[in-house]
C-alpha positions as CSV (number, residue, x, y, z in Angstrom):
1,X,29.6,11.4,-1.4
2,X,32.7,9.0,-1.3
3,X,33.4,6.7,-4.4
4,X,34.8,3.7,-3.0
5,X,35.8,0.6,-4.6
6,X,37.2,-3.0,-4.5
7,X,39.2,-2.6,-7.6
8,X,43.4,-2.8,-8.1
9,X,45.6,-0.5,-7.2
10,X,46.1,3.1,-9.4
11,X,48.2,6.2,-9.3
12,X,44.9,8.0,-8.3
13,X,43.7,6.1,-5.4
14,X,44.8,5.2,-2.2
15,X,44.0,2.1,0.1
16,X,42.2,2.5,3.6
17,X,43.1,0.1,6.5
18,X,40.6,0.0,9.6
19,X,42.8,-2.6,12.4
20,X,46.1,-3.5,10.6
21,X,46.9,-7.0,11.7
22,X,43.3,-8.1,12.7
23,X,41.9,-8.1,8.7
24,X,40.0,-11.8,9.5
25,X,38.4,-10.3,12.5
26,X,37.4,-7.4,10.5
27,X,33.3,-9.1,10.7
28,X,33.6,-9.4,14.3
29,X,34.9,-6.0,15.3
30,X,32.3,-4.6,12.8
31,X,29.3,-5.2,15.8
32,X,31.0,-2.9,17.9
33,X,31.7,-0.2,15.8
34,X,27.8,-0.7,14.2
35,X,27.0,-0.2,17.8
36,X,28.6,3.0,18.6
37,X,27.8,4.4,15.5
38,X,23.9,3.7,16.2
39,X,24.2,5.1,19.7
40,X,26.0,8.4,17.8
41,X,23.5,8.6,15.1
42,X,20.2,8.1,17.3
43,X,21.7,10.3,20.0
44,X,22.8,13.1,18.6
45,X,19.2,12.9,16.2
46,X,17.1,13.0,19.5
47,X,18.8,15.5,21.2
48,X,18.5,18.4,18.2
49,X,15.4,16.9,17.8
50,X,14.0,17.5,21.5
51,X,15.4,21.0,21.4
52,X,13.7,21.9,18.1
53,X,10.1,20.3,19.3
54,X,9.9,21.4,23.1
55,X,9.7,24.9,23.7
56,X,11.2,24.5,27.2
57,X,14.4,23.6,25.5
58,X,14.3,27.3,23.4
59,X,17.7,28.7,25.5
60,X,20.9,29.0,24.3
61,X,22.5,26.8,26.7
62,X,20.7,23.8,24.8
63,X,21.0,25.7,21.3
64,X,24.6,25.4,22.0
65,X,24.2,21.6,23.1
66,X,21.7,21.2,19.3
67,X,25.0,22.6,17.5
68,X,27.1,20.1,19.2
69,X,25.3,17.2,18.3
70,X,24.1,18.5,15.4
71,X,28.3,18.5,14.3
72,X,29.0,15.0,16.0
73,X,25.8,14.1,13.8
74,X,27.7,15.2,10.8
75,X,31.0,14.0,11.4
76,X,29.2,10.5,12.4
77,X,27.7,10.4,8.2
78,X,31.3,11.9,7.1
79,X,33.3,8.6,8.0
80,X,30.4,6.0,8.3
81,X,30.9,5.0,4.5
82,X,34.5,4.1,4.9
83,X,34.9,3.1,7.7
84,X,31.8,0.1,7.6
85,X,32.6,0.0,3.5
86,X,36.5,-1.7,4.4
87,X,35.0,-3.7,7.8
88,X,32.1,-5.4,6.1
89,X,32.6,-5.2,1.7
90,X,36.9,-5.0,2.2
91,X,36.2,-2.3,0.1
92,X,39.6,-0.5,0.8
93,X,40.4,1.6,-2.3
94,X,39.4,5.4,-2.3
95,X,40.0,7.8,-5.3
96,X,42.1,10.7,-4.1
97,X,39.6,13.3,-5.4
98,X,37.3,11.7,-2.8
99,X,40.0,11.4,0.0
100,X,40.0,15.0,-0.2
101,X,37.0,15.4,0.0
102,X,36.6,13.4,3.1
103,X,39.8,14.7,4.4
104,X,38.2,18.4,4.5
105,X,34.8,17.4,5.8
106,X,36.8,15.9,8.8
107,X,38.7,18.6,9.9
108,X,36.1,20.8,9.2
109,X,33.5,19.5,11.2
110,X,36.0,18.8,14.0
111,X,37.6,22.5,14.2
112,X,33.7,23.3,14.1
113,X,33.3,21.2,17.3
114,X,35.8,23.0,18.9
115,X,34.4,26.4,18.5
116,X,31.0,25.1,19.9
117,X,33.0,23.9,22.8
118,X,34.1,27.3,23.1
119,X,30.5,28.7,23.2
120,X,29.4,26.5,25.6
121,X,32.7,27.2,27.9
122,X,31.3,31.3,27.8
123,X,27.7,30.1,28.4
124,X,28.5,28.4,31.9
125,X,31.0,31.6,32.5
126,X,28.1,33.8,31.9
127,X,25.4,31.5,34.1
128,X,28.1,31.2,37.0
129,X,30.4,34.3,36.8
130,X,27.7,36.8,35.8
131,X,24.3,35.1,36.9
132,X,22.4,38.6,36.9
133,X,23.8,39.6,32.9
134,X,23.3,36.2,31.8
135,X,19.8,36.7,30.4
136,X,20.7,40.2,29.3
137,X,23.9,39.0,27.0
138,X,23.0,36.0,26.1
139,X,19.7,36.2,24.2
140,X,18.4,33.7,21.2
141,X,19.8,36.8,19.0
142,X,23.2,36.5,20.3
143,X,23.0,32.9,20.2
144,X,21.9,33.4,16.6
145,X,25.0,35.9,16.4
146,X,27.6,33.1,18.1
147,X,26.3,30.6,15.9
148,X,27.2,32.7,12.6
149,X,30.3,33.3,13.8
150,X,31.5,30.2,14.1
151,X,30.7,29.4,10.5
152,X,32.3,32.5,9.1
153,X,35.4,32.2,11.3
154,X,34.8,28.4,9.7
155,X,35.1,29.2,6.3
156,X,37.8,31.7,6.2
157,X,40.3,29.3,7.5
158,X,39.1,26.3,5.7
159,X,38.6,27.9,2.7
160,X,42.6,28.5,1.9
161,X,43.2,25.0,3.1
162,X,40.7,23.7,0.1
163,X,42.8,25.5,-2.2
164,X,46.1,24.9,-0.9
165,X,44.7,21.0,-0.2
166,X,43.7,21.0,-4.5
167,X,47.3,22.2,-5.5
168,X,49.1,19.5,-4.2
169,X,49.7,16.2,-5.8
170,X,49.9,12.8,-3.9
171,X,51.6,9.8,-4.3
172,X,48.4,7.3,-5.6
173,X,48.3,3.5,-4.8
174,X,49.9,4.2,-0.7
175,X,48.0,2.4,2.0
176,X,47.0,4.9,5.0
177,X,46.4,4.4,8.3
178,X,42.7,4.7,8.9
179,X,39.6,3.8,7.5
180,X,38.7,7.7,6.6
181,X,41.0,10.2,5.6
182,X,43.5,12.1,7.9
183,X,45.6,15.3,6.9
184,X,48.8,14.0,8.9
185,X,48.3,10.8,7.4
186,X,48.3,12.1,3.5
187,X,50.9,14.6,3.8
188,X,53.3,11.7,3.6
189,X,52.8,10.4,0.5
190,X,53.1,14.0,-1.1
191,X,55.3,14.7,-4.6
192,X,56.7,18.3,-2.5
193,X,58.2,18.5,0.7
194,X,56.1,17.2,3.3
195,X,57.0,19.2,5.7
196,X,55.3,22.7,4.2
197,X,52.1,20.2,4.5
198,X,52.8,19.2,8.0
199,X,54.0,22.8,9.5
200,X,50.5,24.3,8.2
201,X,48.3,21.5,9.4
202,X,50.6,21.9,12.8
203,X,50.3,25.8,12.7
204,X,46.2,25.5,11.8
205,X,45.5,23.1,14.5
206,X,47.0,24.3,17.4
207,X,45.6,28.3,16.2
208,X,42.2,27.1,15.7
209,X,41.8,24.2,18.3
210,X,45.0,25.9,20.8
211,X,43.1,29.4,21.0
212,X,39.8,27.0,21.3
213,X,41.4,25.6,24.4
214,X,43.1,28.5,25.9
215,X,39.5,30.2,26.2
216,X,38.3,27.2,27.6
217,X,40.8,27.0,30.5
218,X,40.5,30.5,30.8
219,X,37.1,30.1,31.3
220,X,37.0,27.7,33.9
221,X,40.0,29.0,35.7
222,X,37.2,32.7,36.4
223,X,34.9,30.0,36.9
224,X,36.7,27.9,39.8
225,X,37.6,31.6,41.3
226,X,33.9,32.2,41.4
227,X,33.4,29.1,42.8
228,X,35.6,28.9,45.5
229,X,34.5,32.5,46.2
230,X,30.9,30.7,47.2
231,X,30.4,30.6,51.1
232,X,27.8,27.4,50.9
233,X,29.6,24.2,49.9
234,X,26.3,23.2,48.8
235,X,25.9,26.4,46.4
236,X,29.6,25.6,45.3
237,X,28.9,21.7,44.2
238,X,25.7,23.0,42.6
239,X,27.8,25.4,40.0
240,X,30.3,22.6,39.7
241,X,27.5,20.2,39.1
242,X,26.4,22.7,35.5
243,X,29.7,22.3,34.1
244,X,30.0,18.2,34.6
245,X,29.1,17.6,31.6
246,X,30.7,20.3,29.8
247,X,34.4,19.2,31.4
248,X,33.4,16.1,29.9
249,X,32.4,16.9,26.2
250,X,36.1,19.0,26.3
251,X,38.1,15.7,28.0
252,X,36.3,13.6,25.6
253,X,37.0,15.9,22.6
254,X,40.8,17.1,23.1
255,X,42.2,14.6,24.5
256,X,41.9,11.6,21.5
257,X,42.7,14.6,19.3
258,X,45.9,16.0,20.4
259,X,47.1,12.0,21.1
260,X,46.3,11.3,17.4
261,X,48.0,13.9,16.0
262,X,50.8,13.7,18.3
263,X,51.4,10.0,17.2
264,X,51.7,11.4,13.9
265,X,53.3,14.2,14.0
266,X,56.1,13.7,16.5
267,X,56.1,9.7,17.0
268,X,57.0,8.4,13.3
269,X,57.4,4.5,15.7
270,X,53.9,4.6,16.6
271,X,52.7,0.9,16.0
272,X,49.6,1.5,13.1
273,X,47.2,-0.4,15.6
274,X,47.6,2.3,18.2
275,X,47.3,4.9,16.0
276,X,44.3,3.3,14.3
277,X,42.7,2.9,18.0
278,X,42.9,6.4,18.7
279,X,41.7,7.9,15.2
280,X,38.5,5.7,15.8
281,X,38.4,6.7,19.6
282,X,38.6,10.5,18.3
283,X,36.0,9.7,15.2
284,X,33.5,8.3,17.6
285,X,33.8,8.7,21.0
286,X,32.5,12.2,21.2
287,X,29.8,11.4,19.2
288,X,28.4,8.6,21.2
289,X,29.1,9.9,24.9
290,X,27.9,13.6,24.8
291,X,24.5,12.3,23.8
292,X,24.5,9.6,26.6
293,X,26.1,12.5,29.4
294,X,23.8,15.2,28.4
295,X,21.1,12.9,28.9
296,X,22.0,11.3,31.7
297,X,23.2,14.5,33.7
298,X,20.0,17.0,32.6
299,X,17.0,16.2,34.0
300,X,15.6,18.5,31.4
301,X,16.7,17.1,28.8
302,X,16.1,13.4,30.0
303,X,12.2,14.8,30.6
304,X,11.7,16.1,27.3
305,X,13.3,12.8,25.8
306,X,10.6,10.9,28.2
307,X,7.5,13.4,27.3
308,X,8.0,13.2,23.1
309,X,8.4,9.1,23.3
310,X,5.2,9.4,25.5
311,X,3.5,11.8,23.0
312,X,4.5,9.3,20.2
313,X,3.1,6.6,22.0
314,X,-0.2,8.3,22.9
315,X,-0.5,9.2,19.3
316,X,0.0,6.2,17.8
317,X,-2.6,4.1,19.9
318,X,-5.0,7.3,19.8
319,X,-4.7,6.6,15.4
320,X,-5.0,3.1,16.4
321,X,-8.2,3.3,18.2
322,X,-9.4,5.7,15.5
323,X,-8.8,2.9,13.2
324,X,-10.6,0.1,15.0
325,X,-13.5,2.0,14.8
């Protein structure tokens, strides 16, 4: 998908940088990042896997969970080319046709993340706030119905930013700040103002992801009144206990997000090694840690992990057997 290259500077490319500063370590800090991106890419495969295989799984609580991964599963294979094409091959140059590209698969995927955060955030209103309608409202229909919503509400925003994106020239042979590429980080090395560029990235970001997050809070703020309405403190840490890992996926998400852009946006003095620590903190952790909390916080979903390596394993020394005889 990207075309990247190791050849001299043009007009129509620009140059990727993964740690500025740190270019002779660049083999060593590769292990790492390998790692994480194995743990995000074997994760995030098993967990929409287990939900698609075990029927137990079939509930839109863990369809919800099967589009999240299934988006950190995407954004994972959006920057893995660039990002292990400058650590390992130094290969740093991208054409700007494929920047784009990348550039729109980014923020895609990532305003997409947010939405599904926003699904989930209603789910655990719905199990907590309304235990007796949950089942009622939220059938595999309506999940079906959420689910296409996000994507349309997807493409009519993104959609006018592909256009407006393909209408503007850039200033070719300028050396970002990341290994992938970033909207706050192009819009500098634009032939018009940057700042049209920079107030509709703003103005899209804190619409799609700001509304994202304001029904998140909102959500949790009914669902801490419910809470504390609970007699039991046992009943009341059991609610809590549901949205653990949810509260997680949201710190893990927003957080790296709204620092990166921040440190682009409003803090022009931001040293590039900070700011190239947080896009790859934003880029991947998400991916890697919702797989492993999920996981290690659902006993469901750590059972069906357990019972389809078990089935493998049973089937493969079953063939085995077969064979010997």
């Amino acid at each position: 998908m990207l075309m990247v290259n190791n050849t001299t500077s043009s007009s129509s490319s620009f140059f990727l940088t993964a740690f500025p500063g740190l270019e002779l370590a660049h083999i060593w800090i590769s292990i790492p990042v390998c790692c994480l991106y194995t743990i995000a890419l074997v994760g995030n495969s098993m967990i929409v896997l287990v939900v698609i295989v075990e029927r137990s799984l079939h509930k839109p609580m863990y369809y919800f969970l099967s589009m999240l991964s299934a988006v950190d599963l995407c954004l994972t294979i959006t920057t893995l080319p660039t990002v292990l094409g400058v650590l390992w091959f130094h290969a740093r140059e991208i054409s700007i046709k494929a920047c784009r590209v990348q550039m729109f698969f980014v923020h895609g995927f990532s305003f997409l993340e947010s939405s599904v955060l926003v699904a989930m955030a209603f789910d655990r209103y719905m199990a907590i706030c309304n235990p007796l309608k949950y089942a009622v409202v939220l059938t595999d229909m309506m999940s079906l119905v959420m689910g296409l919503t996000i994507l349309i509400r997807q493409v009519i925003f993104m959609f006018p930013c592909v256009l407006a994106v393909n209408m503007v020239s850039f200033q070719g042979g300028q050396e970002l700040s990341h290994p992938f590429c970033f909207h706050p980080d192009l819009i500098k090395f634009t032939y018009t103002n940057p700042w049209i560029s920079n107030f509709w990235g703003m103005f899209l970001q804190f619409y799609l992801n700001g509304t994202d997050l304001l029904f998140i809070l909102f959500s949790y703020v009914l669902i801490l009144r419910t809470v504390l309405s609970l007699v039991a403190p046992k009943k009341q840490q059991k609610a809590l206990s549901t949205c653990v890992c949810h509260i997680c996926a949201v710190t893990v998400f927003y957080v790296p997000m709204i620092s990166l852009s921040l440190a682009h946006r409003l803090f022009s003095s931001t040293p590039r090694v900070i700011c190239s620590v947080l896009a790859n903190i934003y880029l991947l952790l998400p991916p890697v840690l919702n797989p492993i909390i999920y996981s290690l916080k659902t006993k469901v979903i750590r059972r069906a992990i357990f019972q389809l390596f078990q089935f493998k394993g049973s089937r493969n020394s079953s063939m085995r057997s077969l064979r010997g005889r």
